[in-house]
C-alpha positions in Angstrom: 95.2 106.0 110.4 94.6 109.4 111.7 91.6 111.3 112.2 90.5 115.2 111.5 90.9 116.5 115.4 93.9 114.4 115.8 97.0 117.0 114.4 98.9 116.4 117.8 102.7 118.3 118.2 105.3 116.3 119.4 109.0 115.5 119.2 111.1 113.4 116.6 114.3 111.0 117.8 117.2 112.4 116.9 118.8 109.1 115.9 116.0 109.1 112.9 116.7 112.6 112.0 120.1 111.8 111.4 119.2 108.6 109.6 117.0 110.7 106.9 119.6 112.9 106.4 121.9 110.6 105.0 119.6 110.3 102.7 118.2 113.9 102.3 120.6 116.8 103.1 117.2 118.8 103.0 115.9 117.1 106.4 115.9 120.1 109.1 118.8 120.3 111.7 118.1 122.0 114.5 121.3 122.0 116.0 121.2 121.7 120.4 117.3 122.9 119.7 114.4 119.9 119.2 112.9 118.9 116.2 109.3 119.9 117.3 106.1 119.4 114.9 103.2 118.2 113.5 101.9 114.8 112.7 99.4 114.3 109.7 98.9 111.9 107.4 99.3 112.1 103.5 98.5 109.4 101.1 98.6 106.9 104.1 102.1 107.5 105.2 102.6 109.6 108.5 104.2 112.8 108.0 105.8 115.5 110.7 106.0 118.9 109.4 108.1 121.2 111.5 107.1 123.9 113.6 108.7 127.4 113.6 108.9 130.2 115.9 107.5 133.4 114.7 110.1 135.6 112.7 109.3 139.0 111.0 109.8 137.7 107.5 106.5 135.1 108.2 103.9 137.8 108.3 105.2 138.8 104.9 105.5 135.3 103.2 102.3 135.0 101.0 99.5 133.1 101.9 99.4 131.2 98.8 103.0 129.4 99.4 102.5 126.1 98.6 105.0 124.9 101.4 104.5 127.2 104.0 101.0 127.2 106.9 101.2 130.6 108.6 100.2 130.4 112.3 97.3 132.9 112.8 98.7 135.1 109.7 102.5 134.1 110.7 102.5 135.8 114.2 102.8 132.6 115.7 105.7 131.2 113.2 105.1 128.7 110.6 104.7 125.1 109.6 107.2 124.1 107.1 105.8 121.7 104.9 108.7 121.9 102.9 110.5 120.0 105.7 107.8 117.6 106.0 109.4 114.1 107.1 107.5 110.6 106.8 107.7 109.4 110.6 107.1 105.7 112.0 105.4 106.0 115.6 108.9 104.1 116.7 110.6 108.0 115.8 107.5 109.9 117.7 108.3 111.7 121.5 104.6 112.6 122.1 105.4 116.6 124.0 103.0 117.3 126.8 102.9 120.8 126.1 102.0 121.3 130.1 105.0 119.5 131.2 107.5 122.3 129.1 109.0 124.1 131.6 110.1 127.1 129.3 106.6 129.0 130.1 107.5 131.2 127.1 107.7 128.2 125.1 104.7 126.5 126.6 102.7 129.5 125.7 103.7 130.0 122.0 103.5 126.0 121.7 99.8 125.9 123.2 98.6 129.1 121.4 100.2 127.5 117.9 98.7 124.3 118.5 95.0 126.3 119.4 95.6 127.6 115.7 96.8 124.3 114.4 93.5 122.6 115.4 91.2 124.7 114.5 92.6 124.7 111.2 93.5 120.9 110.4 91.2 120.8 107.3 93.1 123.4 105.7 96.3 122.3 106.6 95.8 118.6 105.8 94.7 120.0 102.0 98.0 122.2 101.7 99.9 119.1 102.8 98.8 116.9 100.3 98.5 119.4 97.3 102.6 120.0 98.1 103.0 115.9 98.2 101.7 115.8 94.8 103.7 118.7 93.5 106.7 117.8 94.7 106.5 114.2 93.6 105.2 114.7 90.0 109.0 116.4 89.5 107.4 119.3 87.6 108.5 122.2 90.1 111.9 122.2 90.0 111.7 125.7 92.3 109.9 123.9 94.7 111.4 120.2 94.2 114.8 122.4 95.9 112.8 123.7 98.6 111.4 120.7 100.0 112.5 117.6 101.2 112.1 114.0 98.6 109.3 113.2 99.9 109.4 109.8 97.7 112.9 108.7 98.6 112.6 109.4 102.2 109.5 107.5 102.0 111.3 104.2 100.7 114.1 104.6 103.0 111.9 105.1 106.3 110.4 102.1 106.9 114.3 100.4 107.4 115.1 102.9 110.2 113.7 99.6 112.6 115.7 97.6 110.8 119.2 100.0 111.2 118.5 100.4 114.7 117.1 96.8 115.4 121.1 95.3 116.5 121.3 98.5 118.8 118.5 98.3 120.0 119.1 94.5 120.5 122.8 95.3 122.3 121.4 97.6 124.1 118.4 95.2 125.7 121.3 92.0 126.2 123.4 94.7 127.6 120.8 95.4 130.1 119.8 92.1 130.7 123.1 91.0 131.4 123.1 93.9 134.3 120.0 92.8 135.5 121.6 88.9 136.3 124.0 90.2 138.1 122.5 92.3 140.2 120.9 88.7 141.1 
């Protein structure tokens, strides 16, 4: 269970991106670039909401967008709730900010995470409220924006499962090196 103070950024497999999507064509791809973002907790379930870089249009989104956390007013991009994923520590990279060797990057990413902490409260409140909106299935506006929170939900928790025989290949495959090394 996380804790207030614990909203850390980090990094998601790509392998579990690609398993969600299969079942939600919402899930963010991000192409060559990393799926970088949050971690918080909603109704028990661990979530990642992704991180954006700041773009002009974020300073004029309102504040009041259910699915949307502005980064100190937007100049620091945004945190799409809307693409909020439920993540199993399995899926998690933890990013050592001070080991990004982008210094741009490593800049935006510590100032945004500065912001990000000192309002978790906040955050954590907006992330929930969208949960329940978007799972009582009476926004359909917003139901299109966001990812199914529900479905992704029940499919999640057999990403081990999908990835258990490779992950099992992969280990006899290895094991197999090591004896003959012997």
């Amino acid at each position: 269970m996380l804790h207030m103070g614990i909203l850390k950024i980090c990094e998601i497999q790509p392998a579990y991106l690609d398993y969600l999507r299969v079942h939600d064509s919402k899930v963010s791809e991000k192409g060559s670039r990393k799926f970088v973002g949050i971690i918080l907790e909603v109704n028990g379930q661990k979530y990642c909401a992704p991180l954006s870089s700041p773009k002009v249009r974020h300073i004029r989104i309102q504040d009041t967008a259910p699915d949307i956390v502005k980064i100190d007013g937007g100049k620091l991009g945004v945190i799409n709730l809307n693409n909020m994923i439920p993540v199993l520590d399995s899926a998690i990279i933890h990013l050592d900010i001070l080991q990004v060797a982008d210094v741009q990057y490593r800049g935006l990413l510590t100032q945004q995470a500065l912001s990000i902490r000192s309002n978790e409260q906040a955050i954590m409140k907006k992330a929930k409220r969208l949960h329940s909106m978007v799972a009582s299935q009476k926004h359909p506006k917003l139901n299109d924006r966001c990812c199914d929170f529900i479905g992704l939900e029940a499919v999640a928790s057999s990403f081990g499962a999908v990835m258990q025989p490779v992950t099992q290949v992969s280990q006899e495959v290895a094991a197999t090196k090591e004896e003959k090394k012997n």
